[in-house]
C-alpha atoms as one frame of an Amber mdcrd trajectory, in Angstrom:
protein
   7.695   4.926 -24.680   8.836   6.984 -21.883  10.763  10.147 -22.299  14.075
  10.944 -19.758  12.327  13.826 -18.617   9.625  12.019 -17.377  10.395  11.950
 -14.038  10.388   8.467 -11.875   8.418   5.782 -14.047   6.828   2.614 -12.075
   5.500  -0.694 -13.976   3.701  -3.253 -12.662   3.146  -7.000 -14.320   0.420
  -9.216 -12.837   0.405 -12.750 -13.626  -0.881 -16.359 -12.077   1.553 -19.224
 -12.208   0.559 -22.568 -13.195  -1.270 -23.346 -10.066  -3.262 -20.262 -10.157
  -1.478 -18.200  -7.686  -1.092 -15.186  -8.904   2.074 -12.991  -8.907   3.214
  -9.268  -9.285   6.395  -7.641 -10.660   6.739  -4.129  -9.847   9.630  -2.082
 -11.651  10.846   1.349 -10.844  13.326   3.393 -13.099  14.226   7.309 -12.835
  15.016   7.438 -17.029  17.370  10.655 -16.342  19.424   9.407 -13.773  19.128
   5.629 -14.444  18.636   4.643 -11.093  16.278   1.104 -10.838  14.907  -1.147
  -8.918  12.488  -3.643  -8.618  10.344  -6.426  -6.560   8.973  -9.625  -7.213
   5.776 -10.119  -4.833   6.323  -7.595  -2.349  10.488  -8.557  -1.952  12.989
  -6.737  -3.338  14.957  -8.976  -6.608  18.536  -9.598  -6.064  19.995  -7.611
  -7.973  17.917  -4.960  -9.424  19.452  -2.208  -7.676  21.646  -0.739  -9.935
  21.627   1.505 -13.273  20.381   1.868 -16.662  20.770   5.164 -18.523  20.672
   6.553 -21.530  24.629   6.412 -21.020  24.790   2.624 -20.921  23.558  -0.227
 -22.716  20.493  -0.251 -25.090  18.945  -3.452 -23.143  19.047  -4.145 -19.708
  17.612  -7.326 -18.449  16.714  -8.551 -14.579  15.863 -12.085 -14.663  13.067
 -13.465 -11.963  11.183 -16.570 -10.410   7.840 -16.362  -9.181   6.876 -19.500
  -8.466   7.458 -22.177 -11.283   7.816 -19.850 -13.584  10.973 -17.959 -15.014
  11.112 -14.613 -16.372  12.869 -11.108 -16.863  12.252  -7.552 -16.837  13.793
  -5.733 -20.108  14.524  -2.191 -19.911  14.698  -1.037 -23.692  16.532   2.244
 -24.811  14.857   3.032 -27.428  16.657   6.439 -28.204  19.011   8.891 -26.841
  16.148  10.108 -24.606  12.832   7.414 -24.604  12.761   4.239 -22.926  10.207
   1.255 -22.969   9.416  -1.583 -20.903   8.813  -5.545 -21.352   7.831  -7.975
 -19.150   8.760 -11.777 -19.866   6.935 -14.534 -18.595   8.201 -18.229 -19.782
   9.460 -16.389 -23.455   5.578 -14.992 -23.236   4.693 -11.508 -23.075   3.271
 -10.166 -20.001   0.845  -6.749 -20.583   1.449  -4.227 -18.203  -0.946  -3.277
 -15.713  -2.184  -0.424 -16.616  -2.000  -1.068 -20.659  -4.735  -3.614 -19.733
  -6.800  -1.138 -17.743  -6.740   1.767 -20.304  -8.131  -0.297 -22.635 -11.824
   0.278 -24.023 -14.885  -1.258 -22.251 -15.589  -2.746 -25.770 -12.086  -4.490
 -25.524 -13.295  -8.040 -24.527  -9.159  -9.185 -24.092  -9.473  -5.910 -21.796
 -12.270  -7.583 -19.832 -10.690 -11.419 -19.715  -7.309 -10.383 -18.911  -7.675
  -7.802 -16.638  -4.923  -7.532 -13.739  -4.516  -6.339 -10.296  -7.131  -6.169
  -7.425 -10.429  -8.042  -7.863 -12.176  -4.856  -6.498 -13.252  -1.740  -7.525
 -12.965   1.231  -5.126 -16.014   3.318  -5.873 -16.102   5.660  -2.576 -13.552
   7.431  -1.045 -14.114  10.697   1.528 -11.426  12.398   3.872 -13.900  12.807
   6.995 -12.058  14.176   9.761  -8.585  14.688  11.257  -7.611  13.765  15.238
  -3.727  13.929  16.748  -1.867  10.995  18.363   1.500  11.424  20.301   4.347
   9.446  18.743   5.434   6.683  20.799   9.108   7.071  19.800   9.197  11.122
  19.928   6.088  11.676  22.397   5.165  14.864  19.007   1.546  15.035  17.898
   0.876  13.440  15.074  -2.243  15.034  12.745  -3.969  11.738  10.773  -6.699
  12.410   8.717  -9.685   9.845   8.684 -10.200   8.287   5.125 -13.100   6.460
   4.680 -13.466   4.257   1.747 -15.482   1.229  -0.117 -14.970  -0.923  -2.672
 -17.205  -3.834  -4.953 -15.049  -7.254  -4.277 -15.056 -10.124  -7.037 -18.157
 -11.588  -5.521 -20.475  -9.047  -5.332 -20.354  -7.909  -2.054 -18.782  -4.570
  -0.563 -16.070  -3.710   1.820 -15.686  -0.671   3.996 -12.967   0.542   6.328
 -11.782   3.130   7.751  -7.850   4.100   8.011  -5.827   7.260   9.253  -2.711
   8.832   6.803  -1.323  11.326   7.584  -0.705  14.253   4.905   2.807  13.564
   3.905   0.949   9.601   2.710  -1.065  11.388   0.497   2.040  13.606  -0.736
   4.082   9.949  -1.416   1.099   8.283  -2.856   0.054  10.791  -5.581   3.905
  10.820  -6.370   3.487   6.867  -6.904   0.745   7.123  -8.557   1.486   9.668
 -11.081   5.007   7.280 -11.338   2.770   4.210 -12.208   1.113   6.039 -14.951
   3.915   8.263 -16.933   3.802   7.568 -20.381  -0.187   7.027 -20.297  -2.864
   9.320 -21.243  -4.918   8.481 -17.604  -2.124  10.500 -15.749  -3.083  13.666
 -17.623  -6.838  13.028 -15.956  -5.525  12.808 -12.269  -6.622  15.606 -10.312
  -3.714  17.911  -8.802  -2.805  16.900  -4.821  -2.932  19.723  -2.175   0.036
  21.601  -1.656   2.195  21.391   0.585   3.505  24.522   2.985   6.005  25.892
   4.899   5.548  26.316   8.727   6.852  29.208   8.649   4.333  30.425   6.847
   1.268  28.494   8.914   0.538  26.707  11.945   0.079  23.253  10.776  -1.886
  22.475  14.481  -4.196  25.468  13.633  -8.165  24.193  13.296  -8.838  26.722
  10.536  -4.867  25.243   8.605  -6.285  21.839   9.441 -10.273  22.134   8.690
  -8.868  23.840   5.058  -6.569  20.824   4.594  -9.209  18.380   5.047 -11.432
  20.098   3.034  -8.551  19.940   0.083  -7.796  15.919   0.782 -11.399  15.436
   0.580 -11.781  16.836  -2.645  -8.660  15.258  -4.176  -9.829  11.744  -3.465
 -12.951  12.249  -4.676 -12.167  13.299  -7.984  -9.416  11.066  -7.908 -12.285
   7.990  -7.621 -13.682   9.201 -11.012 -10.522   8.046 -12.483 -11.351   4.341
 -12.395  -7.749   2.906 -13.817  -5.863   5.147 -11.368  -6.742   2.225  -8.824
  -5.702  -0.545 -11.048  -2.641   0.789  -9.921  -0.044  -0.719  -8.039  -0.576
   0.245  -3.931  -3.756   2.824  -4.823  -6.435   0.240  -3.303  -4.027  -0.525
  -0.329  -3.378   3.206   0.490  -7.317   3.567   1.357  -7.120   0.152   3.119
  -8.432  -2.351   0.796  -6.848  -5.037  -1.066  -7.964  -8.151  -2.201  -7.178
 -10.365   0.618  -6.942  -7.653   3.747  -8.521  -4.426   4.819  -6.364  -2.535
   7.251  -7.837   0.050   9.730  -7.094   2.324  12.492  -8.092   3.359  15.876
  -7.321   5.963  18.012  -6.825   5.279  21.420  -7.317   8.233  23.997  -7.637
   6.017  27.161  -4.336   4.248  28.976  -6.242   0.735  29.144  -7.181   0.082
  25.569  -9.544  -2.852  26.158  -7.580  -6.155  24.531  -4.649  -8.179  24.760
  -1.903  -9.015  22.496  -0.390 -12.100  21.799   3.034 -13.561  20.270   2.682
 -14.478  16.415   3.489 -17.663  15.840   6.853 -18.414  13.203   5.498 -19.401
   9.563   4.532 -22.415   7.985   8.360 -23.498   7.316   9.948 -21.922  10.107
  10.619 -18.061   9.414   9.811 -15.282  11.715   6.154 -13.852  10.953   5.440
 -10.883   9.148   3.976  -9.057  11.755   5.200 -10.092  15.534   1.243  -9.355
  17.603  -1.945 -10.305  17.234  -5.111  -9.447  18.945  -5.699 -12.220  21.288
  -8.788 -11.183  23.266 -10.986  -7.796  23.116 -12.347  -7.105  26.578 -14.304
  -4.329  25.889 -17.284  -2.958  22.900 -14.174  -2.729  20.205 -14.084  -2.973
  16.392 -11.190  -4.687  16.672 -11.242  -8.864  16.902  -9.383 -11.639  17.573
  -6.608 -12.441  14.956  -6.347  -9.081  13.720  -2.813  -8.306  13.239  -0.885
  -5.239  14.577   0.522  -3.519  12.000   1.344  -0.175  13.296   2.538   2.274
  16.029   1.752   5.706  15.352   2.498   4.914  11.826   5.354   2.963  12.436
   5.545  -0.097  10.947   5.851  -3.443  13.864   7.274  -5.461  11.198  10.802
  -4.810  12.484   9.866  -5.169  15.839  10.138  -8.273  18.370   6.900  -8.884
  20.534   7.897  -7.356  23.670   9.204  -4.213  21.897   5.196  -3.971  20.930
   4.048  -4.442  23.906   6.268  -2.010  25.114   5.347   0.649  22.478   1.434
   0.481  23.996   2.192   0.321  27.263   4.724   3.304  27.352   3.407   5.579
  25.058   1.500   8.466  25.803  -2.172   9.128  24.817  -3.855   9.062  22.232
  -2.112   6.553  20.336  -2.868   5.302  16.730  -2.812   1.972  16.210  -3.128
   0.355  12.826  -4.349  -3.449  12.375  -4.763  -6.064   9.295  -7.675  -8.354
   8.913  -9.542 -10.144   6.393 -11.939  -8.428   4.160 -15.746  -8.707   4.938
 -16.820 -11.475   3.608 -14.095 -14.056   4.436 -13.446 -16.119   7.448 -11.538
 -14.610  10.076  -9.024 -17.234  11.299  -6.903 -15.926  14.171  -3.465 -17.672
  13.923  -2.807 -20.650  16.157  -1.288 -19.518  19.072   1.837 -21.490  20.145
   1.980 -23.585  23.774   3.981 -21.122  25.257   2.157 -17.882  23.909   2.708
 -14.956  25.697   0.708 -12.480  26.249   0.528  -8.631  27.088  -1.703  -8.522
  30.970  -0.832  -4.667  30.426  -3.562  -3.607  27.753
């Protein structure tokens, strides 16, 4: 149960259909104000958005489809100031994430039921910091370098390296600590690094930015030694790791940056892809390779964008720009996506 003074609460349900695929339900509900929503593999579910307080009814439910299957979310009120939360699959029960992941080694349903990534994140280190200029703005950005690795399902390790800036860490932590309220594991996270005024310091200072570093780097790893903190929904994904895709990032100082884009082609049945570029060729000693997806713009996501508006961001902007890609973890084949007759690519980069 979850008291109304808990602050925002986030629950995740992992699940495979009956074809193996598996599926996530993510709920979020602020108990004192009500205020809910929630997604059903990464998309938002028609009408979740709405309110359930201690001022309405005792049992709010959100039906879903994932898949074949059929299901609802149940938001109990318990009392005039606790709340729970179900999850129902087919009429079955579906444990909650983290339940599952608090549950003692010994626990063998613990160990045959387990949800959420197939990895385990075992190192994570705040290296360095660098500044980009905003392509929208043309302000410095500050990123800080997070490298991280993780054990994958079949034994073999993953590594990348990705940029966040400090206000990502800020949102994470408050996720995280969301996804575990009501749980004993939150009481074992370690406390983020404040934030402060610039009023009060010069946040482009070496000495303000060395000292912030130095207080990222020792929040992640402390936060590693909390093992079900990254059974949590979005923790292996902010370090760049998920099961399927590893994202990184590269700073770009130079005006050419060595590879060309090309036009995503539209999905299987039609719709516009997720992400608009690719990496069609790398002309010059890069990590990045063909197929990789662009992602990002100085932190800005290119999922909104068309193709030419991407192009346009790198050709425009001013240097150094950050650039953030997706592409498979190590270990599986890297398909680049088929490009259409008619691609078109960027001569510019």
């Amino acid at each position: 149960m979850v008291s109304v003074f808990s602050g925002e609460v986030t629950r995740t349900w992992r699940f495979p259909d009956s074809e193996g695929k598996g599926h996530e339900v993510v709920l979020y509900h602020h108990p004192l104000t009500g205020a809910r929503a929630a997604m059903v593999d990464h998309k938002e579910l028609h009408k979740s958005l709405g309110t359930s307080s201690i001022f309405h009814s005792a049992e709010t439910r959100l039906p879903f489809e994932a898949g074949s299957m059929k299901g609802e979310i149940i938001i109990l009120r318990d009392s005039m100031t606790t709340f729970a939360y179900r999850c129902l699959v087919d009429n079955k029960d579906v444990p909650e994430a983290t339940a599952i992941a608090s549950r003692p080694a010994y626990d063998r349903s613990a160990r045959e039921t387990r949800p959420g990534p197939q990895l385990q994140v075992f190192s994570v280190r705040v290296v360095e910091y660098c500044t980009s200029m905003c392509h929208v703005d043309n302000k410095p950005i500050t990123w800080y370098a997070v490298d991280a690795s993780a054990r994958l399902a079949n034994g073999q390790t993953a590594s990348t390296r990705v940029h966040r800036r400090f206000r990502d860490f800020v949102e994470f932590d408050e996720t995280l600590r969301a996804s575990l309220t009501g749980y004993a594991t939150k009481g074992s996270l370690p406390k983020p690094p404040q934030r402060k005024a610039k009023f009060m310091a010069d946040h482009q200072d070496d000495a303000f930015l060395r000292d912030r570093l130095r207080e990222l780097d020792t929040y992640v790893k402390k936060l590693v030694e909390v093992p079900h903190a990254w059974l949590s929904t979005g923790a292996p994904a902010f370090v760049g790791l998920s099961d399927a895709v590893r994202e990184y990032s590269v700073l770009f100082r130079e005006k050419t940056l060595g590879f060309t884009l090309g036009r995503a082609p539209p999905k299987a049945d039609g719709a516009l892809p997720d992400f608009p570029a690719f990496v069609s060729e790398v002309h010059e000693d890069l990590v990045l390779r063909p197929g990789d997806l662009l992602s990002k713009v100085s932190g800005r996501t290119t999922s909104n964008l068309a193709f030419q508006q991407c192009v346009a961001a790198l050709k425009y902007s001013s240097r150094p720009a950050m650039l953030h890609l997706l592409a498979p973890l190590k270990g599986r084949d890297v398909v680049p996506p088929p490009p259409p007759a008619d691609e078109e690519k960027n001569p510019f980069m």
